[in-house]
C-alpha positions in Angstrom: 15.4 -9.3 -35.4 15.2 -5.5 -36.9 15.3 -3.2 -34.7 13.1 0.0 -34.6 14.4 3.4 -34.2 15.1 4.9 -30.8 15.3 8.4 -30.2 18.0 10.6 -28.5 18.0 10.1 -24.8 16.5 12.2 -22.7 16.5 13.5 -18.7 14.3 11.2 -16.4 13.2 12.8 -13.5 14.3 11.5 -10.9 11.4 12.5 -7.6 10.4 9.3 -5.3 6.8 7.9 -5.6 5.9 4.7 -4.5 7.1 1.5 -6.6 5.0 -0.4 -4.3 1.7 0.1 -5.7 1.8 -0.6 -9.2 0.9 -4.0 -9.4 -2.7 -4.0 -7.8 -3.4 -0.8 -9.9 -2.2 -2.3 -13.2 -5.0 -5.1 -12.1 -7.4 -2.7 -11.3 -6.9 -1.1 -14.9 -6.4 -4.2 -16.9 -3.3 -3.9 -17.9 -2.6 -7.0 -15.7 -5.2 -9.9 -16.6 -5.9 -12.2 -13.5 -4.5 -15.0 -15.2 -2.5 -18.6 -14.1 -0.1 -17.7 -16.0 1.5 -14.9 -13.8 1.2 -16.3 -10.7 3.2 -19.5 -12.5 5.5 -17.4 -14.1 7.1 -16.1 -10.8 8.6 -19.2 -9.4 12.1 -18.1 -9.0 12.9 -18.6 -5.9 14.4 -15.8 -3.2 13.4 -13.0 -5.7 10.0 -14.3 -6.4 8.9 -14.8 -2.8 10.5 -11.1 -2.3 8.2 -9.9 -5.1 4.9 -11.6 -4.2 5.5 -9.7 -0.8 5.8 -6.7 -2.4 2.5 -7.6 -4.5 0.1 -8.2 -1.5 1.6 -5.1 0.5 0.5 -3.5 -2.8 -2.9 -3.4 -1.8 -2.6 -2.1 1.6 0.1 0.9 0.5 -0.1 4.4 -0.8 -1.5 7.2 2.2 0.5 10.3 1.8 2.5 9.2 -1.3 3.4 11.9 -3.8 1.3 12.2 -6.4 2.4 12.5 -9.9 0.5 14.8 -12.4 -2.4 12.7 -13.6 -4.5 9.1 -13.1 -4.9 7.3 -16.0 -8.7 6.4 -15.1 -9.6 10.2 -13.7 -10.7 8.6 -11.0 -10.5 8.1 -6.9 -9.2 11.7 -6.3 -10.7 14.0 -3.7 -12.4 10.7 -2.6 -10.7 10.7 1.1 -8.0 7.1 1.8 -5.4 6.9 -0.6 -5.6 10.1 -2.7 -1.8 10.3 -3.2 -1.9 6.4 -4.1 -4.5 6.5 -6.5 -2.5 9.3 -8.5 0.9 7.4 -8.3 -0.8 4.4 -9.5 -2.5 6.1 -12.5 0.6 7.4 -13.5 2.2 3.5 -13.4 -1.1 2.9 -16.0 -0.5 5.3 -17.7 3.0 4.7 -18.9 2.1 1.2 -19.1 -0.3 1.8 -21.4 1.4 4.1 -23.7 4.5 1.5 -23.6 1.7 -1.6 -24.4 0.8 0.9 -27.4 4.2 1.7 -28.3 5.2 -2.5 -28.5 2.4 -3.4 -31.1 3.7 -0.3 -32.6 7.3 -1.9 -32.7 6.3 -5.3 -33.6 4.3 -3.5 -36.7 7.1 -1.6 -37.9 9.3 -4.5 -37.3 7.3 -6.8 -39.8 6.3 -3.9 -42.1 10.0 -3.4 -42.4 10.2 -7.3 -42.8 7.9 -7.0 -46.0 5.1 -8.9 -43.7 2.5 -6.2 -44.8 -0.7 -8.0 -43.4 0.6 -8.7 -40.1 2.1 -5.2 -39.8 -1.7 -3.6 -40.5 -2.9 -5.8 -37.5 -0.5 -4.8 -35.2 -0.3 -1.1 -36.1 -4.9 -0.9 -35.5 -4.6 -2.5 -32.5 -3.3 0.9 -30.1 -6.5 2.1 -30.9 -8.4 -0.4 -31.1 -7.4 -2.2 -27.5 -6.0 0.4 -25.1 -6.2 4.2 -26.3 -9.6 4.8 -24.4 -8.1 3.5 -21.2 -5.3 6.3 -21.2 -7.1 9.0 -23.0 -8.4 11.1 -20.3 -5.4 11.4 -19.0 -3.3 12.3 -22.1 -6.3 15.1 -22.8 -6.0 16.8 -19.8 -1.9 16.6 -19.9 -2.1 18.5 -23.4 -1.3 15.1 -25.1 -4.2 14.5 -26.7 -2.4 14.2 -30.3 -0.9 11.4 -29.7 -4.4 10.0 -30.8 -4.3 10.9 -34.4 -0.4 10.6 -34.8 -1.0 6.4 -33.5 -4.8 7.0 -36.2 -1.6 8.7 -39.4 0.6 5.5 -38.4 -1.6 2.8 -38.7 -3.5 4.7 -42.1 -0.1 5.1 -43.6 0.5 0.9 -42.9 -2.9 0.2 -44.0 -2.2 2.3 -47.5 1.3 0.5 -47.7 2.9 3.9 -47.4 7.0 3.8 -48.0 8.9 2.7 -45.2 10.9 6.0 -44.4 7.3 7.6 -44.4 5.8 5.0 -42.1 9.6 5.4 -39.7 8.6 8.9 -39.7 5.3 9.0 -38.2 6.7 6.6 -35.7 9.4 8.8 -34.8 6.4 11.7 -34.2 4.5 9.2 -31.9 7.3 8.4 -30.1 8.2 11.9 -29.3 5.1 12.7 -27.7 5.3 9.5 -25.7 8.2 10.8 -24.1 7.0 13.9 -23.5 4.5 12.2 -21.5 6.8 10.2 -19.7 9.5 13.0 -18.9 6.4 14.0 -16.6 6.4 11.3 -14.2 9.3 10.0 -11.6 12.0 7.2 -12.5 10.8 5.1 -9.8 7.2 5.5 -11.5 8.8 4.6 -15.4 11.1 1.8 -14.3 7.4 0.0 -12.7 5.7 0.7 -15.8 8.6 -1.4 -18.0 8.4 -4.5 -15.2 4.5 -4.3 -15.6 4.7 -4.4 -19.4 7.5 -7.3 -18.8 5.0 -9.2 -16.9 2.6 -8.6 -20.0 4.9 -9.8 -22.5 4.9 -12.9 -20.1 1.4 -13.6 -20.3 1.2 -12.6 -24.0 3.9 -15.0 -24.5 2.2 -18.0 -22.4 -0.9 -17.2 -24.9 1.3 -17.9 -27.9 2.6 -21.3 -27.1 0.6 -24.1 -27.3 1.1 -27.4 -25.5 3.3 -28.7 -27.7 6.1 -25.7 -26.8 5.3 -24.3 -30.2 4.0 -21.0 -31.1 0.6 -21.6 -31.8 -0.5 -17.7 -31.5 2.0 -16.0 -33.9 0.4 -12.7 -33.5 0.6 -12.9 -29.0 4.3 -13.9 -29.5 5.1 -10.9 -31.5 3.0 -8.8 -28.8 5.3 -10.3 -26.7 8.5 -9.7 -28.9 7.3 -5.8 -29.1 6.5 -5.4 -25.7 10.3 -5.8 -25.2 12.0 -3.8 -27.6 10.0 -0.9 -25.6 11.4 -2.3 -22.3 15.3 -1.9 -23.9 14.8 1.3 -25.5 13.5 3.0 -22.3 16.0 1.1 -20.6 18.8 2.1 -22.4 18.1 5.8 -22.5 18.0 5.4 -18.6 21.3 4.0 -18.7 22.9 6.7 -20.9 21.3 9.4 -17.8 23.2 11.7 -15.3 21.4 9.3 -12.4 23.9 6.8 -11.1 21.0 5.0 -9.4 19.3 5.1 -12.5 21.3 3.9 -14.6 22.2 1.1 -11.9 18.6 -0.1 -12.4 18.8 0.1 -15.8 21.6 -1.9 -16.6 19.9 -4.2 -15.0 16.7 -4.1 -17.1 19.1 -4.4 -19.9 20.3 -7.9 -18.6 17.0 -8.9 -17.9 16.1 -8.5 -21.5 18.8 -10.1 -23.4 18.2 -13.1 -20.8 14.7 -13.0 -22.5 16.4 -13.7 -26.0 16.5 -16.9 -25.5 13.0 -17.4 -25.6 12.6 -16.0 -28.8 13.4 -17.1 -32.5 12.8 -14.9 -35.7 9.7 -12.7 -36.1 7.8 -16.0 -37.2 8.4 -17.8 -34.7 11.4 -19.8 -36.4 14.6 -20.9 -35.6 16.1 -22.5 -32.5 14.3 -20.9 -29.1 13.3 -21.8 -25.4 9.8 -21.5 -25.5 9.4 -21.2 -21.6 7.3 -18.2 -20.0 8.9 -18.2 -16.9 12.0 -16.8 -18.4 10.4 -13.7 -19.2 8.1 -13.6 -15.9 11.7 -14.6 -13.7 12.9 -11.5 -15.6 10.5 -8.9 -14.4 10.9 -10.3 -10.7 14.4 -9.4 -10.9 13.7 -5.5 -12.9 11.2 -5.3 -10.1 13.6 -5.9 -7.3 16.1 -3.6 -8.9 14.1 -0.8 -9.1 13.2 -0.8 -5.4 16.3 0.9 -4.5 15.4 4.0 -6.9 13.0 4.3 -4.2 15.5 3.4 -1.0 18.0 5.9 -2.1 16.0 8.7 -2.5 14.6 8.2 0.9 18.0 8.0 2.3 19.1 11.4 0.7 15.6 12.8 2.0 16.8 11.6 5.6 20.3 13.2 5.6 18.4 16.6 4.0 15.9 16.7 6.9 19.1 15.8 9.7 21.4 18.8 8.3 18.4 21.0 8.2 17.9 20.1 12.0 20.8 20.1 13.0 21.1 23.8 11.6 
């Protein structure tokens, strides 16, 4: 498939906030739909069972986490149980939601740059159309607020079958400002955002293929194809970071992804493919696992900090 342009990498901060949280808040928010089809998709054995754990403690977690610099929603703070949660799990939202943006995004350019013009228009409205009024709050009040009318330029420049090196353009410009707003928030917080938007592209996928293991939902499996091209570009600017740990965890997120190739044939849905779910959902149990130890190793080198300072 074509891939979209990524830009240069840049430094992820590394501070520890809960990954434990993100996937009752992604619920809460919508970015997770209550569906069969995730509870399904996680039967991997020893790493599934590890993640539903981690799921239901979800729920009870987040008193005196960290909080990072704005909810998604705008709401719960100053409300009392679970203030520091409530701003860790915005942030997870948040990021989800500008990476669910950013893979219609991808898929669009992909099939604009494919010469599928009609399908590229659909995919380019939907940002704003679906998600932008759950993040923008948010993005306002972090002085991001232009990301609005640079998604509004891209998908006016598709609609008016602009040239491709003008349409790559305005992508590059969104792009930027997506990772402005992500340089904001902790690795911990980013690497839950790309296993939330994994387990998207699993449900998205389970939407596209009908009960004959064929894609009957062309537009859901391209979601689905677009939602991990985000996942490997974030991925692989992690891996090219300062951050052993990081880049650990990233590698890993890397694997994960090209395991979910299999599932996938050309941007039509042609050609010789697995059309299972589960590969994809069996992947983000794995990113998910991996990531806890961002969270484990920064508590270690806390430890050792607060011993020395003791001890002197």
């Amino acid at each position: 498939m074509t891939d979209t342009p990524n830009n240069r990498p840049r430094l992820v901060n590394a501070r520890r906030v809960s990954t434990l949280t993100g996937v009752a808040a992604l619920t809460a928010a919508g970015f997770i739909a209550a569906s069969g089809a995730y509870a399904e998709g996680e039967g991997e054995g020893e790493s599934v069972e590890q993640t539903s754990t981690i799921s239901a403690q979800a729920e009870g977690e987040g008193e005196g986490h960290s909080a990072a610099p704005e909810t998604a929603s705008g709401e719960g703070e100053g409300e009392g149980e679970g203030e520091g949660s409530a701003s860790a799990d915005g942030g997870v939202a948040l990021l989800t939601g500008l990476a669910f943006m950013e893979g219609h995004v991808r898929a669009g350019l992909a099939l604009y740059e494919a010469g599928d013009l009609a399908a590229a228009k659909t995919h380019m409205g939907h940002p704003i159309e679906e998600k932008y009024e759950a993040v923008e709050d948010a993005l306002e009040k972090s002085g991001h607020g232009a990301l609005e009318g640079q998604i509004a330029a891209l998908a006016a420049a598709t609609e008016a079958e602009a040239d491709l090196s003008e349409v790559q353009a305005l992508f590059t410009e969104m792009r930027e400002t997506m990772e402005a707003v992500r340089a904001d928030y902790p690795a911990d917080t980013q690497v839950e955002s790309l296993v939330a938007l994994t387990r998207i592209a699993g449900e998205e996928y389970s939407a596209a293929i009908g009960d004959n293991q064929t894609v009957t939902d062309l537009h859901e499996y391209q979601d689905s194809w677009g939602f991990l091209r985000v996942v490997e570009a974030e991925a692989t600017q992690m891996a090219e970071s300062g951050d052993t740990a990081l880049a650990e965890v990233a590698q890993t997120l890397l694997e994960q992804v090209g395991v979910t190739d299999a599932v996938y044939g050309d941007l039509q849905g042609q050609g010789s493919f697995d059309p299972n779910a589960e590969v994809i959902y069996g992947a983000a149990a794995r990113m998910e696992l991996a990531g806890l130890s961002l969270g484990h190793a920064e508590s270690a080198a806390e430890g050792e900090g607060e011993g020395e300072g003791e001890g002197g």
